[in-house]
C-alpha positions in Angstrom: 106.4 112.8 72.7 109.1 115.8 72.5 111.2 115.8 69.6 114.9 114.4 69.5 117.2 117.3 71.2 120.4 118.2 68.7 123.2 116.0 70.0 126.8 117.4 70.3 129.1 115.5 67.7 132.2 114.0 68.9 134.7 115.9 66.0 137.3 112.7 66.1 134.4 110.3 65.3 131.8 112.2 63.6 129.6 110.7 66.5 127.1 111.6 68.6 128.4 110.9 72.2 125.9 108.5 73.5 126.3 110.3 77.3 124.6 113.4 75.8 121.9 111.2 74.2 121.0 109.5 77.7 121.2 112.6 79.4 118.5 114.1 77.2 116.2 110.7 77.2 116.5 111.2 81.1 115.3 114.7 81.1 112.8 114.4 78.2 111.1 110.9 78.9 112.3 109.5 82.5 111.4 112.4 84.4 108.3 113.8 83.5 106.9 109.9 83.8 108.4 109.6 87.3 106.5 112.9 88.6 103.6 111.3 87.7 104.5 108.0 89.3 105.8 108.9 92.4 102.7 110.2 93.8 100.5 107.4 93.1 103.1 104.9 94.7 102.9 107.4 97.9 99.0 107.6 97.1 98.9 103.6 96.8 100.9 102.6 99.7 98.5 104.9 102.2 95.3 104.0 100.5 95.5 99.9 100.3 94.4 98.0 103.0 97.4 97.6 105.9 97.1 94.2 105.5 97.4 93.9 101.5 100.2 96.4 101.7 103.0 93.8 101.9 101.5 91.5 99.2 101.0 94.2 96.4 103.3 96.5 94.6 102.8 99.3 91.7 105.0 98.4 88.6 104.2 101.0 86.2 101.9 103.6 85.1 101.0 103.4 80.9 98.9 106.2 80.0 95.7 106.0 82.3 96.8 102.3 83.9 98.2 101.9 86.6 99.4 98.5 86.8 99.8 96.4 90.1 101.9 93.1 91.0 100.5 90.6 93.5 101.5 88.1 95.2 98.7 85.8 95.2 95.7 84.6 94.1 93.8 85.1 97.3 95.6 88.9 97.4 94.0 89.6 94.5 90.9 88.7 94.7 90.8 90.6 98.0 91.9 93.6 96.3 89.3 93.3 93.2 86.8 93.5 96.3 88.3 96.9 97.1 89.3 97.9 93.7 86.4 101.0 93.1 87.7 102.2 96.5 91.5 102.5 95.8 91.0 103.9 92.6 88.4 106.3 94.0 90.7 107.4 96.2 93.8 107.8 93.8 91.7 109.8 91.6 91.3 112.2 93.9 94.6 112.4 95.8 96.6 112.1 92.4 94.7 114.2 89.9 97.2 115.3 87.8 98.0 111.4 87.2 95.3 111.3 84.5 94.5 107.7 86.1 91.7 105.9 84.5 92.1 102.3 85.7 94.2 99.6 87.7 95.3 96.3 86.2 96.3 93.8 88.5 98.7 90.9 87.6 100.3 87.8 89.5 103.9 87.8 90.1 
């Protein structure tokens, strides 16, 4: 994780103005995660089955784990069935990624 950029100080207060602080978070933490992301929702929603497609959604990526929201029970389970496939696949279209697994959880 990057180090805390210096903050400009709000002289009146003796403050850091929060708007800077966000700002930086943004640049520092949001967006290098989102590149990452991004692709593999692309990747996901071209790779799953048409059929799963509207039943499944990616929620997050945490460190090598891509984590997926379904619907159902019986969406799952089809999905498990496919699961070395998709994650095949998303290894290979979404190297940079670093993903390692899938975890998939019920809505």
């Amino acid at each position: 994780m990057a180090p805390l950029p210096e903050l400009k100080y709000n002289p009146k207060k003796g403050e850091a103005v929060v708007g800077d602080l966000v700002a930086s978070l943004m640049k520092d933490i949001v967006e290098p995660h989102k590149n990452r992301l991004d692709p593999l929702v692309e990747a996901w929603s071209e790779t799953v089955p048409r059929r799963l497609r509207p039943y499944c959604m990616v929620k997050a990526l945490t460190g090598s784990q891509l984590l997926v929201r379904v619907d159902s029970s019986a969406d799952m389970y089809d999905l498990q069935l496919c699961m070395q496939d998709l994650l095949k696949a998303l290894k290979k279209r979404c190297p940079q990624a670093g993903l390692r697994t899938i975890k998939l959880t019920l809505r």
